[in-house]
C-alpha positions in Angstrom: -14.1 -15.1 -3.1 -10.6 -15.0 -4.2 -8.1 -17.4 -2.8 -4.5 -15.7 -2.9 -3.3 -18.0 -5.5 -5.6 -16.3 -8.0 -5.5 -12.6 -6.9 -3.5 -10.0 -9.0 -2.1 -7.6 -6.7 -0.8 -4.1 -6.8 2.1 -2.7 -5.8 2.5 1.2 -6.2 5.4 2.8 -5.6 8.2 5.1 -7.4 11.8 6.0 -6.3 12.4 6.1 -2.5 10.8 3.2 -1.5 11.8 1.3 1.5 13.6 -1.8 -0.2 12.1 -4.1 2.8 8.4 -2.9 2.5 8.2 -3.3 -1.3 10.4 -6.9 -1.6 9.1 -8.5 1.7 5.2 -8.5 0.4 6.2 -9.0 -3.9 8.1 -12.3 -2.8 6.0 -13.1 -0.4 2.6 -12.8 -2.0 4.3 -14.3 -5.5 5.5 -17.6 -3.5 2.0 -17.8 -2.6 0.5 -17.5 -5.8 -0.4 -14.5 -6.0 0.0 -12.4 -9.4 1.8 -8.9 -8.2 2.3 -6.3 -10.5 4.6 -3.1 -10.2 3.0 0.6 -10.9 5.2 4.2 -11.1 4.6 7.3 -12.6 7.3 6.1 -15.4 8.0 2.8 -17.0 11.7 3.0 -15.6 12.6 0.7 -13.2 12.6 2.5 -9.7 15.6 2.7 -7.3 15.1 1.7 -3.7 15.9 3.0 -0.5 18.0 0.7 1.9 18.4 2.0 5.3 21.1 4.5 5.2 21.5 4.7 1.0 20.2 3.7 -2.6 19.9 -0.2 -3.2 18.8 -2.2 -5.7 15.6 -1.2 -8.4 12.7 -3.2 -9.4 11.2 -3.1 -13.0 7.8 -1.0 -13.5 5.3 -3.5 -14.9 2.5 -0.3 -16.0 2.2 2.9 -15.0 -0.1 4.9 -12.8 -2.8 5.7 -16.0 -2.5 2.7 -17.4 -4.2 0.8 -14.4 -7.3 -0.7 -14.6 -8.8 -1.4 -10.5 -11.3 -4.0 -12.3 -8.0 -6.3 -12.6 -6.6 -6.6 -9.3 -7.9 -7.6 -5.8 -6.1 -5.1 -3.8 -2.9 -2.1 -3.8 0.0 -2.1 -1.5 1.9 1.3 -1.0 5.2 0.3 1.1 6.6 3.2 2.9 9.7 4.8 3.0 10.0 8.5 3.7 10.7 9.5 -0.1 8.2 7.1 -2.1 5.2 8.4 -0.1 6.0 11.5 -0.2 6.5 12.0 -4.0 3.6 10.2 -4.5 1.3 12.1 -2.9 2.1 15.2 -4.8 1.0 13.7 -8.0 -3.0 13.7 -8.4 -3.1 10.9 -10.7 -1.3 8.2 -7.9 -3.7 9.9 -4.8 -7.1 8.9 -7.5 -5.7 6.1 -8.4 -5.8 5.5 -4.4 -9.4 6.9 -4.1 -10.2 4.7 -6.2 -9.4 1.6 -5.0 -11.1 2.7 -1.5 -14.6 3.5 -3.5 -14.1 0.2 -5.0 -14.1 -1.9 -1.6 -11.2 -3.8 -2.5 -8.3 -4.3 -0.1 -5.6 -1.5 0.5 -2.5 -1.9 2.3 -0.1 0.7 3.3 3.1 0.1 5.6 5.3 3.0 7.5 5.3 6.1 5.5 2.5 4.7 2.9 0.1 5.4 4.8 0.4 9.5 3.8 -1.4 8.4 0.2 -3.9 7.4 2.7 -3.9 10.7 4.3 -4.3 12.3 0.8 -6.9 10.3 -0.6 -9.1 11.4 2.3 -9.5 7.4 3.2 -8.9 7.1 6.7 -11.3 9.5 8.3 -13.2 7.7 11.4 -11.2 4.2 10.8 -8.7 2.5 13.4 -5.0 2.7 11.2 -1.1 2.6 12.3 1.5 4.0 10.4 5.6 4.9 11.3 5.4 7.2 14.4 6.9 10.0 13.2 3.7 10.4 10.7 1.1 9.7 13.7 -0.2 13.5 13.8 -0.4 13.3 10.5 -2.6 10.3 10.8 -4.8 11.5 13.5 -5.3 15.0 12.0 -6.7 12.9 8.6 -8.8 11.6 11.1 -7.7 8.0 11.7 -8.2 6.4 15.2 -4.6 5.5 15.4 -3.0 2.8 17.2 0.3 1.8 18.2 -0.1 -1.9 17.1 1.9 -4.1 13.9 -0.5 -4.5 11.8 -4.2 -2.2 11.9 -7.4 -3.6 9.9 -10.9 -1.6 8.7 -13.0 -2.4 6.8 -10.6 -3.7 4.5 -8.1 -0.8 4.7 -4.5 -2.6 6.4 -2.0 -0.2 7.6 1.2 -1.2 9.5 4.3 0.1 11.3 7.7 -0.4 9.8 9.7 -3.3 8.3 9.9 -5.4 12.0 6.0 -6.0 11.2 6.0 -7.1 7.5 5.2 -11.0 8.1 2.1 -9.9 10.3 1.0 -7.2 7.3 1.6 -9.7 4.5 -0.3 -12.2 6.1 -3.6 -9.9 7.0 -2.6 -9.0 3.4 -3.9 -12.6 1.9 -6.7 -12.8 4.8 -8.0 -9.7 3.9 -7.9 -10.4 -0.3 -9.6 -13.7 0.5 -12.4 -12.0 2.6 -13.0 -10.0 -0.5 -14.8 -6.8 -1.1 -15.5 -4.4 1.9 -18.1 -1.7 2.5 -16.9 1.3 3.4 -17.3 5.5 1.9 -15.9 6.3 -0.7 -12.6 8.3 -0.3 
């Protein structure tokens, strides 16, 4: 088992990202411990989204190919409508999501995130949540969706929007200190 004060956790995301849903869970998960680690498609540092316009940007730790799943207990995708969606065009991010399903470690996604979900194939007969607007999207991958904060199966967390970040951060470290969960491969 991993305690959250030893897991190494990814965050994938590139420009667009919903400032709220990708700072809420690094701080978060680095006060407690945890060792968090950016990935994008470029080494840049990648400009935010903030409600109504650009904010801030975060530096890029690695990219996309140059992670390794073996060295981190679980990925976050935070939402936004313009992170997810750029994402999901590029093969190399939706594998990189595959693979961390096939691998039983945890995956989080929050509001719009949950669309790499949809792509990877990973949410077919499972209970999930997402933003509303993407909810057919959701259902139509085959998710049991649900309008609740935060959605847990079999090791796969998906939440709503920013409102419900403390509750997703926190199944976050309870999930990563279950460990490893059975489920197909995506």
């Amino acid at each position: 088992m991993t305690t959250i004060n030893s897991a190494r956790i990814l965050i994938l995301a590139t420009d667009g990202y919903e400032r709220s849903e990708l700072r809420v869970p690094l701080d978060q998960l680095t006060a407690k411990g945890a060792d968090v680690k950016i990935a994008s498609l470029e080494t840049r540092p990648i400009k935010s989204w903030d409600e109504k316009d650009w904010g801030d940007t975060v530096a890029v730790d690695l990219t996309v190919d140059q992670v390794r799943v073996e060295d981190f207990d679980a990925l976050v995708i935070p939402g936004g409508q313009i992170n997810p969606d750029l994402l999901r065009k590029e093969e190399k991010a939706v594998q990189l999501v595959r693979d961390f399903v096939k691998s039983g470690k945890v995956v989080a996604a929050v509001c719009h995130g949950p669309w790499l979900l949809v792509e990877a194939d990973a949410l077919r007969g499972l209970k999930a949540t997402s933003y509303a607007s993407i909810k057919t999207d959701m259902k139509n991958a085959g998710a049991d969706w649900r309008d609740e904060p935060v959605v847990t199966d079999k090791g796969i967390i998906t939440s709503r929007q920013p409102s419900d970040l403390d509750a997703f951060v926190a199944k976050i470290v309870e999930e990563v200190e279950e460990g490893r969960h059975e489920r197909r491969a995506a």
